[in-house]
C-alpha positions in Angstrom: 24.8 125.7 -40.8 22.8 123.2 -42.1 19.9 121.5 -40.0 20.0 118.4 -38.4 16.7 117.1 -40.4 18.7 117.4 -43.9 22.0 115.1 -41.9 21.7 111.5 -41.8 20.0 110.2 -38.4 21.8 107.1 -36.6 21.8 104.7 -33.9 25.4 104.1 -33.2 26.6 101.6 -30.7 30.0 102.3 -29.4 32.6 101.3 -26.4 33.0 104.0 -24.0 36.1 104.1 -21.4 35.0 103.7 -17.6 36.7 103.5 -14.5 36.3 102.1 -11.2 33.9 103.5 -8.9 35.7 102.2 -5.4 39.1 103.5 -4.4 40.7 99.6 -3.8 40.0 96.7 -5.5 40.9 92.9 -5.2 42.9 91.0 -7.7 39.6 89.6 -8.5 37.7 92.6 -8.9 39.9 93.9 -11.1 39.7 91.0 -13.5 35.8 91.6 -13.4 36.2 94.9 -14.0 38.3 94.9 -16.7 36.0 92.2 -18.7 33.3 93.8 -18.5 32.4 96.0 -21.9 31.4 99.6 -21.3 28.6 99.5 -24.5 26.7 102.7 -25.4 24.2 103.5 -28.0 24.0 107.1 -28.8 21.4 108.4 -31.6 21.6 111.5 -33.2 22.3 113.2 -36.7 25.7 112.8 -38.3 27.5 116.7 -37.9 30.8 115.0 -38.8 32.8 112.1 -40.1 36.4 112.2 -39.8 39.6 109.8 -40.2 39.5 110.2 -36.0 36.0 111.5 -35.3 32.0 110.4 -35.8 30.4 113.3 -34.2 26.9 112.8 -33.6 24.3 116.1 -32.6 20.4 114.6 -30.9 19.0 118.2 -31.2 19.2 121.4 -33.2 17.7 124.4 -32.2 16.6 125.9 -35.9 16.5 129.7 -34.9 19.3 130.2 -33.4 21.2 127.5 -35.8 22.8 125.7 -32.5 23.5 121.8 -31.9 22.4 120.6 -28.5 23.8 117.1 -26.8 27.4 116.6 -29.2 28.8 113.6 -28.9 32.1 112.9 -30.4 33.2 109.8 -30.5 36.8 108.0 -31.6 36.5 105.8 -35.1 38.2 102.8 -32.9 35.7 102.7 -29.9 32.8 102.5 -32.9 31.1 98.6 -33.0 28.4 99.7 -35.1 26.5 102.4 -37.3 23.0 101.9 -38.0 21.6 104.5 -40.5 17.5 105.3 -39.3 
């Protein structure tokens, strides 16, 4: 396995899915709802890059060669990849 400080670090920003945290909603709360954008920026070392997948790892535990905090996230819901 090959440590995170020889992988590329990045600050991607990204569009997560999200729901609705009340059981019933109004026509016009559902229009809010939906236009609002779910943005997250997640930073971490580049594990993967796939046709699908970015997968992103913030920590790596060296002696026992383990990834902490994955985060894989779809090509499609990617805005933007910012290498640091």
């Amino acid at each position: 396995m090959t440590p995170l400080a020889k992988r590329t670090l990045v600050r991607v920003t990204w569009v997560d899915a999200e729901d609705q945290k009340e059981a019933w909603l109004t026509n016009e709360e559902v229009e809010t709802f939906t236009n609002q954008e779910a943005l997250v920026v997640s930073l971490g070392w580049v594990v993967s890059h796939t046709d699908q997948y970015l997968t992103l790892a913030a920590d790596w535990v060296a002696h026992l060669e383990h990834h902490g905090r994955v985060t894989k996230i779809a090509n499609g819901q990617v805005v933007n990849v910012e290498e640091l």
